[in-house]
C-alpha positions in Angstrom: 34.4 3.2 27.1 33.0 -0.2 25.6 33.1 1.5 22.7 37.1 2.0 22.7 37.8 -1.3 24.1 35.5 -2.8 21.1 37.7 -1.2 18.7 40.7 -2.0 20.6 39.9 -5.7 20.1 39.3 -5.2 16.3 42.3 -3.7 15.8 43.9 -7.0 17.9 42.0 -9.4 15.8 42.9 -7.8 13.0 46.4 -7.6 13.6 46.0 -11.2 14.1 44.5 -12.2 11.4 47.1 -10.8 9.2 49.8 -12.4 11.1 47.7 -15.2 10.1 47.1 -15.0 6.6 51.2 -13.8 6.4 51.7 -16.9 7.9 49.5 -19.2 5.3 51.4 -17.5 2.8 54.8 -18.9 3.0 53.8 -22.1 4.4 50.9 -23.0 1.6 54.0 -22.1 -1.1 56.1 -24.6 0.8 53.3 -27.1 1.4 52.4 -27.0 -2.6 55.9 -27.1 -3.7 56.4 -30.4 -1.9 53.1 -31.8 -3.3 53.5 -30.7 -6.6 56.9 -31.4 -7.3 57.6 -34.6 -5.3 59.9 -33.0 -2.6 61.8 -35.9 -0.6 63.9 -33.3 1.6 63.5 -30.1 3.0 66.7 -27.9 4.0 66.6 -24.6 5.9 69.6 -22.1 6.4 69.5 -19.3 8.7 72.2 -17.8 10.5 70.7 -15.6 12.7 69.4 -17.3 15.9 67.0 -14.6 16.9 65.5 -14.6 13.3 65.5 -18.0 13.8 63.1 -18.3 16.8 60.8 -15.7 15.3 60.5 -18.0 12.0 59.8 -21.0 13.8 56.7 -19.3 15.7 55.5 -18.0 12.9 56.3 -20.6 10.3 57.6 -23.9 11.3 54.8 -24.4 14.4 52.4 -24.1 11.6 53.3 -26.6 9.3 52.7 -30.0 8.7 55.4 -32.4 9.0 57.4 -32.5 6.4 61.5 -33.8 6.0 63.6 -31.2 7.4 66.9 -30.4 8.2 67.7 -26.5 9.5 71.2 -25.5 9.1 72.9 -22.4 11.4 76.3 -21.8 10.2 78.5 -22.2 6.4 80.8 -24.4 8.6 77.7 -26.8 9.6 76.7 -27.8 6.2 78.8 -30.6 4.4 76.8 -30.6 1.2 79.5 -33.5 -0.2 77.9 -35.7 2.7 74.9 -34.6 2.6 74.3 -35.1 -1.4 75.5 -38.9 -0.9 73.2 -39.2 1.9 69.9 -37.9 1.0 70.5 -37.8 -3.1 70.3 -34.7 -5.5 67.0 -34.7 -7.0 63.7 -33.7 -5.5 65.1 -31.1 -2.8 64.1 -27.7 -1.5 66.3 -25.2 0.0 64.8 -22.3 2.3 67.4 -19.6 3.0 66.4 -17.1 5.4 67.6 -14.0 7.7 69.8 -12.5 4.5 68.9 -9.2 3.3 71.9 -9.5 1.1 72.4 -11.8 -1.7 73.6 -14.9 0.4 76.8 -15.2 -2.1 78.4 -17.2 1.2 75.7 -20.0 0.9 76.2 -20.0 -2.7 79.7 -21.1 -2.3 79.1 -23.3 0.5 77.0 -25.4 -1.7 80.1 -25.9 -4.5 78.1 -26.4 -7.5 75.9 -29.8 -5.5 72.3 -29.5 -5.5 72.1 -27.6 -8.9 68.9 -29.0 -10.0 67.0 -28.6 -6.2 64.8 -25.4 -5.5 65.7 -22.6 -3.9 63.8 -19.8 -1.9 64.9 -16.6 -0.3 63.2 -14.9 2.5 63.5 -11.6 2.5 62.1 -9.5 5.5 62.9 -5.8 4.8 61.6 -3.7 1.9 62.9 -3.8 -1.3 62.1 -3.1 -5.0 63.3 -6.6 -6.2 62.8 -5.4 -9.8 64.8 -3.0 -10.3 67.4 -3.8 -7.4 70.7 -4.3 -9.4 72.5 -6.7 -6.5 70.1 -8.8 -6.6 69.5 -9.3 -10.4 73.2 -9.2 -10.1 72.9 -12.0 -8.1 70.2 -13.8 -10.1 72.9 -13.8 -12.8 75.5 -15.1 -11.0 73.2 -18.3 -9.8 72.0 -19.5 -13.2 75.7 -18.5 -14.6 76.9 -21.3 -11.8 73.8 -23.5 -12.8 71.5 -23.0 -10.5 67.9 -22.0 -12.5 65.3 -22.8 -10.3 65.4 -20.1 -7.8 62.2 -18.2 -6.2 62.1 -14.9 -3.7 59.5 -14.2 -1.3 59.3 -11.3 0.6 57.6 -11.5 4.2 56.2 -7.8 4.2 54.1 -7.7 1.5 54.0 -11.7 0.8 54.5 -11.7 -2.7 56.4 -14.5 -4.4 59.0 -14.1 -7.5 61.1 -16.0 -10.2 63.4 -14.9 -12.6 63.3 -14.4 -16.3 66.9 -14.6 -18.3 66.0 -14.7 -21.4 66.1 -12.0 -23.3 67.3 -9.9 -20.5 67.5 -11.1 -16.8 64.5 -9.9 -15.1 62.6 -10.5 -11.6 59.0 -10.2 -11.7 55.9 -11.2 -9.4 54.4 -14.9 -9.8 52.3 -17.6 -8.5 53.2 -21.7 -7.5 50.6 -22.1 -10.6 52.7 -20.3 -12.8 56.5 -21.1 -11.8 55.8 -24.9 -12.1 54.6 -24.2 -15.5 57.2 -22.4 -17.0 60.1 -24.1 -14.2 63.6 -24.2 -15.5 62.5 -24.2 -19.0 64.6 -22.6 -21.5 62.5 -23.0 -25.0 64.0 -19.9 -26.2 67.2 -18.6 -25.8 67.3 -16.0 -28.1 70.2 -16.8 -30.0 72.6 -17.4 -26.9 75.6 -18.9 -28.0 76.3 -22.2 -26.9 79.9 -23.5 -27.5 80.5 -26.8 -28.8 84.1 -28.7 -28.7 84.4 -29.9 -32.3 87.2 -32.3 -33.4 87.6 -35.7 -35.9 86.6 -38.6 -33.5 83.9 -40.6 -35.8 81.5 -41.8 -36.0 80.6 -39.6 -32.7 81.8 -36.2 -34.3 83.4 -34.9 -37.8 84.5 -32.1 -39.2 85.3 -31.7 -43.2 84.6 -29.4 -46.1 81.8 -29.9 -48.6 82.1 -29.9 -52.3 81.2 -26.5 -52.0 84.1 -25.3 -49.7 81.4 -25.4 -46.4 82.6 -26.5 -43.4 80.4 -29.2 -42.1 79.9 -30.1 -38.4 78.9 -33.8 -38.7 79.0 -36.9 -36.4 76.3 -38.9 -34.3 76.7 -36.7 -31.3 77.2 -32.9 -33.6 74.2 -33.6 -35.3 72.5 -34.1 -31.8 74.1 -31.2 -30.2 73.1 -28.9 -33.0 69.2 -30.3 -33.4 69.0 -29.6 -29.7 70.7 -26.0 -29.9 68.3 -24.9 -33.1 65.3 -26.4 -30.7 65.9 -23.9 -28.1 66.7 -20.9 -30.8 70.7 -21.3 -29.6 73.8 -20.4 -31.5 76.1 -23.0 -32.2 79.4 -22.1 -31.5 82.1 -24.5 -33.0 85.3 -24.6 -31.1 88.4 -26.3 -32.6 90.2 -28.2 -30.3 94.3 -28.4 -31.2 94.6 -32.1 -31.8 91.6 -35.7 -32.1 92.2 -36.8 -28.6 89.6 -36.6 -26.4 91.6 -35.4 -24.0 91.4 -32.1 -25.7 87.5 -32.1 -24.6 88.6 -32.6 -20.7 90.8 -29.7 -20.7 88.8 -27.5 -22.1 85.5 -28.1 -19.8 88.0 -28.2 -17.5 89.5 -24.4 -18.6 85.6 -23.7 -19.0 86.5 -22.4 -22.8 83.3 -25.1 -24.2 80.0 -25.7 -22.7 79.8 -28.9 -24.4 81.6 -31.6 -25.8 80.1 -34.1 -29.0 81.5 -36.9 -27.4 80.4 -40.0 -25.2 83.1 -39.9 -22.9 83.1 -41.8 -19.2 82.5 -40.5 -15.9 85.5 -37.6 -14.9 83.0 -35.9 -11.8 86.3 -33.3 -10.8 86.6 -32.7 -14.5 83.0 -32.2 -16.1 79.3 -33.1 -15.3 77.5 -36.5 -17.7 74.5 -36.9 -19.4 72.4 -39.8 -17.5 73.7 -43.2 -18.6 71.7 -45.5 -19.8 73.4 -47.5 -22.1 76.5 -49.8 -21.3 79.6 -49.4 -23.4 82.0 -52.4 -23.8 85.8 -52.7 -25.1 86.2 -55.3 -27.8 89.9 -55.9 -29.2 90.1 -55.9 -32.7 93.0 -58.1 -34.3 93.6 -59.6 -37.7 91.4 -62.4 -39.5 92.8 -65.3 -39.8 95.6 -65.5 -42.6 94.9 -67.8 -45.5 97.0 -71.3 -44.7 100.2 -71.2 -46.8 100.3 -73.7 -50.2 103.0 -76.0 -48.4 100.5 -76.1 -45.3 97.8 -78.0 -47.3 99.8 -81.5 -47.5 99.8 -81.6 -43.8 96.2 -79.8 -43.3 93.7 -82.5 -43.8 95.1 -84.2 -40.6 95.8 -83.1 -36.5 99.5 -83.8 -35.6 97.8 -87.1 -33.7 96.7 -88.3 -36.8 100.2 -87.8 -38.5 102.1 -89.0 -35.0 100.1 -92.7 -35.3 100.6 -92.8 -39.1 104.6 -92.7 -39.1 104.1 -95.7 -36.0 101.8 -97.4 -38.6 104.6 -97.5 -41.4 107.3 -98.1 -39.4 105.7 -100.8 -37.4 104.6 -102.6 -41.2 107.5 -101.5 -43.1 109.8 -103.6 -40.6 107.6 -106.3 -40.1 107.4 -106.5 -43.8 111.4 -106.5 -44.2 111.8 -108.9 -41.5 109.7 -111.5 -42.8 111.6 -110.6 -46.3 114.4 -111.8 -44.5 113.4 -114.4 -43.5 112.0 -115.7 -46.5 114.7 -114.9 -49.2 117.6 -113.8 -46.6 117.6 -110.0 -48.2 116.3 -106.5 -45.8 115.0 -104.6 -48.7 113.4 -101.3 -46.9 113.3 -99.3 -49.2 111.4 -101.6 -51.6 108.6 -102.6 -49.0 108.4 -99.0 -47.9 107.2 -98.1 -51.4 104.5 -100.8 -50.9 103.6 -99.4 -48.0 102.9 -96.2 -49.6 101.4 -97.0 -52.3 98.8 -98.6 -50.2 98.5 -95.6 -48.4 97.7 -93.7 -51.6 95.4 -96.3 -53.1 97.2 -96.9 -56.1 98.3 -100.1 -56.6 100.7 -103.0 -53.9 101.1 -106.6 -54.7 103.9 -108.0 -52.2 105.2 -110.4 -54.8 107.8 -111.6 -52.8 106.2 -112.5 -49.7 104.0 -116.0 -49.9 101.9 -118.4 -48.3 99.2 -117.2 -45.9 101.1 -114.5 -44.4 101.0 -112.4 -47.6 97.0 -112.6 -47.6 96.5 -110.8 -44.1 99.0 -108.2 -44.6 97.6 -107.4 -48.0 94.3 -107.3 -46.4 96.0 -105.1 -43.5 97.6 -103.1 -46.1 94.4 -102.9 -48.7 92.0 -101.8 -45.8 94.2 -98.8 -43.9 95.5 -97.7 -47.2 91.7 -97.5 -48.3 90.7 -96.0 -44.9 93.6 -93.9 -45.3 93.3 -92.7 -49.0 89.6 -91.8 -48.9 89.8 -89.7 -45.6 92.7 -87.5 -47.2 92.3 -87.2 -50.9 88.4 -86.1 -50.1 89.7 -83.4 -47.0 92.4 -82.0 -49.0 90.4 -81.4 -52.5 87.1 -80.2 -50.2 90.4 -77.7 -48.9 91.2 -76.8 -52.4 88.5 -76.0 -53.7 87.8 -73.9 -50.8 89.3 -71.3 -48.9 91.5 -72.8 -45.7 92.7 -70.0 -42.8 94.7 -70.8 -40.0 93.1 -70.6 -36.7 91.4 -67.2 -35.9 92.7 -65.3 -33.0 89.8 -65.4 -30.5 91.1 -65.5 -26.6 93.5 -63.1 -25.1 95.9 -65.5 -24.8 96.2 -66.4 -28.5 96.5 -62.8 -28.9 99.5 -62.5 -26.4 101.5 -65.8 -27.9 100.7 -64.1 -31.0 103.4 -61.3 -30.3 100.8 -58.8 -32.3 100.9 -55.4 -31.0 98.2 -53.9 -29.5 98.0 -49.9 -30.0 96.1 -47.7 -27.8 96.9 -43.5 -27.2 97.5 -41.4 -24.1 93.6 -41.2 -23.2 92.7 -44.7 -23.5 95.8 -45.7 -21.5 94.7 -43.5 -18.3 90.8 -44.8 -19.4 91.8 -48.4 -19.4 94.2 -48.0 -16.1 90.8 -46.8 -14.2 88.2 -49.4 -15.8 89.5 -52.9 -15.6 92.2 -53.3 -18.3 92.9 -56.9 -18.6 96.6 -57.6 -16.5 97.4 -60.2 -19.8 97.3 -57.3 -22.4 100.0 -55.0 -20.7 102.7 -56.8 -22.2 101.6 -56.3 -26.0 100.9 -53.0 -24.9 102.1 -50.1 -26.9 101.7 -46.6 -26.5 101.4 -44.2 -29.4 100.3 -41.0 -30.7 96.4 -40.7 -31.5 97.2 -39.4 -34.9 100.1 -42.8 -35.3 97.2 -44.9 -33.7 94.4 -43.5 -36.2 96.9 -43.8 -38.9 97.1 -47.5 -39.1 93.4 -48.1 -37.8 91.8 -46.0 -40.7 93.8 -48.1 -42.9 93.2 -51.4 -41.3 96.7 -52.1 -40.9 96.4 -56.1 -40.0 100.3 -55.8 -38.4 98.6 -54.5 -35.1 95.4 -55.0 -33.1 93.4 -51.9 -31.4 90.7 -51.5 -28.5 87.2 -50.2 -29.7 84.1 -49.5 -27.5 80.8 -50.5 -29.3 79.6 -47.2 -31.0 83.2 -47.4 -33.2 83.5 -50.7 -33.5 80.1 -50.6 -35.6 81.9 -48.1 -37.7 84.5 -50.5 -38.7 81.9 -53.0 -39.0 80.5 -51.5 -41.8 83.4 -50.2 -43.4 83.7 -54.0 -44.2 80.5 -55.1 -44.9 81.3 -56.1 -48.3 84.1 -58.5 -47.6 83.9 -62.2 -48.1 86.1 -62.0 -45.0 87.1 -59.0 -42.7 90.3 -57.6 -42.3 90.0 -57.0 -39.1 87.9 -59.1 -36.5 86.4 -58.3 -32.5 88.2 -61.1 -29.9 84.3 -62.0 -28.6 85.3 -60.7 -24.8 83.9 -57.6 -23.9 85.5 -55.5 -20.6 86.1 -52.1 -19.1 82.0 -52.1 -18.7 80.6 -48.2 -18.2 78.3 -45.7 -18.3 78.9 -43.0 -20.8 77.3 -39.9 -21.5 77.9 -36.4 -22.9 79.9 -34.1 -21.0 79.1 -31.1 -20.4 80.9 -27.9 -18.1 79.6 -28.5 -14.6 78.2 -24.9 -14.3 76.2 -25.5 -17.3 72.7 -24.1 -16.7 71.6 -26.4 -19.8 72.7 -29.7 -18.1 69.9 -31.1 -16.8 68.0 -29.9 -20.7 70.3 -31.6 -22.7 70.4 -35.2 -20.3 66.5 -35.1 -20.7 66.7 -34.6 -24.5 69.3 -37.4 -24.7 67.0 -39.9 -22.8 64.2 -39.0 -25.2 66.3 -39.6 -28.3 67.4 -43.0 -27.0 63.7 -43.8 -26.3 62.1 -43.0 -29.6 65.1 -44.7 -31.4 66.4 -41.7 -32.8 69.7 -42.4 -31.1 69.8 -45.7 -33.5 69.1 -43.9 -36.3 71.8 -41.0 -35.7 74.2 -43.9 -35.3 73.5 -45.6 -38.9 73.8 -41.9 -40.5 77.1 -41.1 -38.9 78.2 -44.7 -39.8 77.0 -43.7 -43.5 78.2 -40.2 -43.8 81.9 -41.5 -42.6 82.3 -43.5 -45.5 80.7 -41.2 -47.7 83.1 -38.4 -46.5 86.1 -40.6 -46.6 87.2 -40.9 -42.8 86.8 -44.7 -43.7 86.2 -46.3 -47.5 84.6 -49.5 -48.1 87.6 -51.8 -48.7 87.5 -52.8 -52.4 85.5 -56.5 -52.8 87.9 -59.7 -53.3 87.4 -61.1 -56.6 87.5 -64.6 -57.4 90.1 -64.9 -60.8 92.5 -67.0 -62.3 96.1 -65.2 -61.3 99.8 -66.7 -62.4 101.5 -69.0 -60.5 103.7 -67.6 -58.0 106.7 -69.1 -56.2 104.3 -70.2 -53.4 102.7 -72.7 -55.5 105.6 -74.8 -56.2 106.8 -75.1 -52.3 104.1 -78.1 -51.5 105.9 -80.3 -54.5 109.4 -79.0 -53.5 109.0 -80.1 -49.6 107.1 -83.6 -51.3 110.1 -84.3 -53.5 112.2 -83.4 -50.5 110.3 -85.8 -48.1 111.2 -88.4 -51.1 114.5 -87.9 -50.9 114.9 -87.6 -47.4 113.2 -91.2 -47.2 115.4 -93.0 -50.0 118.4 -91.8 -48.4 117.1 -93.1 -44.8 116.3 -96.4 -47.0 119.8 -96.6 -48.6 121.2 -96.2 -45.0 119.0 -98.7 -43.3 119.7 -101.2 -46.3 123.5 -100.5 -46.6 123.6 -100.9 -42.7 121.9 -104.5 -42.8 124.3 -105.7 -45.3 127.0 -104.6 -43.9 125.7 -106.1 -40.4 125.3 -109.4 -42.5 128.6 -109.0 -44.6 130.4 -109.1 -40.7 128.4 -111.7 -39.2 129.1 -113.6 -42.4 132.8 -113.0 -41.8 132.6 -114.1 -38.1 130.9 -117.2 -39.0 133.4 -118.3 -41.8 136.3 -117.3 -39.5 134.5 -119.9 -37.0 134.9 -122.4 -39.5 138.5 -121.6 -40.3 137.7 -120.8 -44.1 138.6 -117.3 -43.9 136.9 -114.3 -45.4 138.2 -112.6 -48.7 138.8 -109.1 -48.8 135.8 -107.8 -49.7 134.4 -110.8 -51.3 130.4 -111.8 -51.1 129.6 -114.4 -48.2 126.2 -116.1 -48.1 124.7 -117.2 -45.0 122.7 -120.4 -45.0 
């Protein structure tokens, strides 16, 4: 009798020791996760109430306290909310009470928490490696993008991960091992990976060598394909119809590419990013400054102030100079002091030969001192503009653009980019929209009739294209705006996202992103997207009808000025024939018809 109820109470202890260890099992794989891989949140799903209770005896009593949320029902969880809540990163999911592939929490979760990890509980029996619904199901997860995915069955305790590469396999593992080999994907066994390809330098090119090749270039291609051939990928080009990068939306859209070699801004409904971590600015680029027109140089040296207290100047000593030749000799001769007036101004010689006494001393000294003043200041600024190259002023504010009536280009993406990122309300009216093939059309060519909008990557292409000029053809207006993160983006069910963001960060820390940059810059030019614009050369050329409108508007000012001189001169003597007239009619001695009368 105390022999059977000894071995009754082994048997219980035994049982519970079991229960115990079962127990450990689940928990110390939870408990090291957490450690091990940082977890901020923990998230359990079970729909099954009575399951429920049983876990949380067995289970959840045990465990330490850890961030956790339990979920009951599909129509509980709001994964949107949650995700802004909590974050993405450093999550676990625990899905228990299924012995089918939960497919219905799958969809619940609409592609959020991608990169979190996932364990299934499974209570009954089952030969997981060789069970065709449930490597079925394994590839429909990491077909949606979900890799990091572990199944632990109660009975036996035994944990397990999945293997897709070569073939899609479920075999037994430890937390060790998983967190060794976790979501990595060094060999994919030539699994092709398609790539959107189009002509958008300095990001991506396509042309044919001299040896009839087809070469996939560009600063992001060459990235995409270094990190493909990393990973033992196939590169899978796929022609998009037109350049736009609109094309590279609809078709991650459509799900026909996995990838586009693009930087392209955030479109979350339309496609997942890369992590940004570089800013990218809009510049507009517009004309340089035009050369100043031949005729332009006799005004240049001067503002219009200048000019505007000159013309007082003359007329204020011209008439002074008159009326005191009046006075002294009875005569209004403007035209003849005028003269003297400018030939003081020009430094070349005055002698007011008919004006005497001390008066003619000060205004010679007036006359010798702004004429020198005058003559020095513009004959040196107008022969240090001829012997050097004079432009008009450079376009540098918005508003100069706008009063400038230049037309500014941009296609059917930018215009949706720009309406979502700031476009400046001042350069709507110069707005025009166009064709990307019209737009790249005159850009290529540096058509200097319209001005275009560049982020930073392209407008270092251009850049260089005229790094040779004594002065570009085109020129950045120093304002930058529609500030953003870019990245490369990828389909959102991508299991490679998460890869290929990583790989991108460690390019842009070691500098190879710089370098990539310079290359594509380089291999554009080489290729002939853009050429080097051919070097201005400094030579004697013929005379053109230019050169002779500076003399022509001269000897036009000269005319213009005798004729105002004749006028002002034939207007005081007639003024002084009538008064003459009036005086002598006074006097009752009459006036002849148009006889000479001189007034004492």
């Amino acid at each position: 009798m105390i022999l059977q109820q000894s071995s009754n109470l082994l048997k219980l202890l035994l049982l519970l020791a079991i229960s115990s260890v079962r127990t450990q099992g689940l928990n110390d794989i939870i408990i090291e996760l957490n450690q091990r891989l940082l977890i901020s949140n923990n998230f359990l799903y079970c729909n099954q109430s009575d399951k429920l209770n049983e876990y949380e005896i067995k289970y959840l009593q045990h465990m330490p306290p850890i961030s956790l949320m339990i979920f009951t029902s599909i129509e509980s969880m709001n994964f949107t909310q949650v995700e802004y809540n909590l974050g993405a990163d450093n999550k676990l999911f625990l899905i228990m009470g299924n012995e089918e592939p939960p497919y219905d929490f799958l969809h619940a979760l609409n592609l959020h928490f991608q990169f979190a990890e996932y364990i299934i509980v499974i209570d009954e029996p089952v030969d997981l490696k060789k069970s065709t619904k449930w490597l079925d199901f394994v590839n429909h997860l990491w077909q949606q993008g979900y890799v990091q995915l572990l199944i632990y069955t109660s009975y036996d305790e035994k944990l397990y991960h999945k293997i897709i590469f070569p073939e899609t396999v479920i075999e037994e593992t430890l937390v060790e091992q998983y967190i060794s080999i976790r979501g990595s994907f060094n060999n994919l066994y030539g699994y092709p990976v398609r790539v959107a390809a189009y002509n958008n330098a300095p990001r991506s090119m396509l042309y044919v060598n001299r040896w009839g090749k087809h070469i996939f270039a560009g600063f992001y291609m060459r990235f995409l394909r270094a990190f493909i051939d990393a990973r033992n990928g196939s590169f899978v080009p796929v022609l998009t119809p037109s350049n736009s990068p609109g094309n590279c939306t609809l078709n991650l859209v459509n799900e026909t590419v996995d990838v586009c070699a693009d930087a392209l801004a955030a479109n979350p409904a339309a496609f997942s990013l890369t992590h940004g971590f570089r800013i990218a600015s809009a510049n507009v680029l517009v004309t340089h400054a035009k050369p100043l027109h031949s005729y332009r140089y006799l005004t240049a040296p001067f503002q219009w102030s200048v000019w505007a207290c000159l013309v007082i100047y003359v007329l204020l000593v011209v008439n002074f100079l008159s009326f005191i030749g009046w006075l002294r000799s009875g005569k209004w001769e403007f035209s003849k002091y005028l003269l003297e007036v400018f030939s003081s101004l020009l430094f070349s010689g005055f002698y007011l030969k008919e004006i005497r006494g001390r008066e003619r001393y000060i205004l010679f000294g007036v006359l010798f001192i702004a004429g020198f003043v005058y003559s020095t200041e513009y004959l040196g600024l107008l022969k240090s503009m001829l012997i050097s190259e004079v432009f008009e002023k450079q376009i540098d504010t918005f508003e100069a653009l706008v009063e400038s009536n230049i037309t500014l280009m941009v296609d059917p993406y930018d215009k949706i980019l720009f309406a979502k990122y700031n476009m400046p309300e001042i350069l709507s009216p110069i707005m025009e929209l166009v064709s990307f093939e019209t737009l790249l059309k005159h850009r290529n060519r540096f058509d200097q009739d319209y001005a275009y909008i560049l982020f930073s990557d392209r407008m270092a292409l251009y850049d260089y294209a005229q790094q040779f000029l004594k002065h570009p053809k085109l020129l950045r207006i120093p304002i930058d705006f529609s500030f953003l993160y870019t990245g490369i983006p990828m389909r959102k069910r991508w299991f490679l996202k998460h890869h290929l963001g990583r790989a991108w960060y460690w390019a842009f820390e070691s500098g190879l992103t710089r370098k990539l940059a310079l290359d594509a810059d380089f291999e554009a030019v080489r290729v002939g997207y853009l050429s080097f614009l051919i070097t201005e050369h400094v030579e004697a050329q013929p005379l053109n009808v230019d050169y002779f409108v500076m003399p022509a508007i001269a000897l036009a000012i000269g005319y213009i000025l005798a004729l105002l001189s004749f006028v002002i001169e034939m207007t005081a003597w007639r003024i002084r024939e009538f008064l003459g007239c009036r005086k002598a009619t006074m006097t009752s001695t009459g006036c002849s018809e148009g006889g000479h009368v001189d007034v004492d």
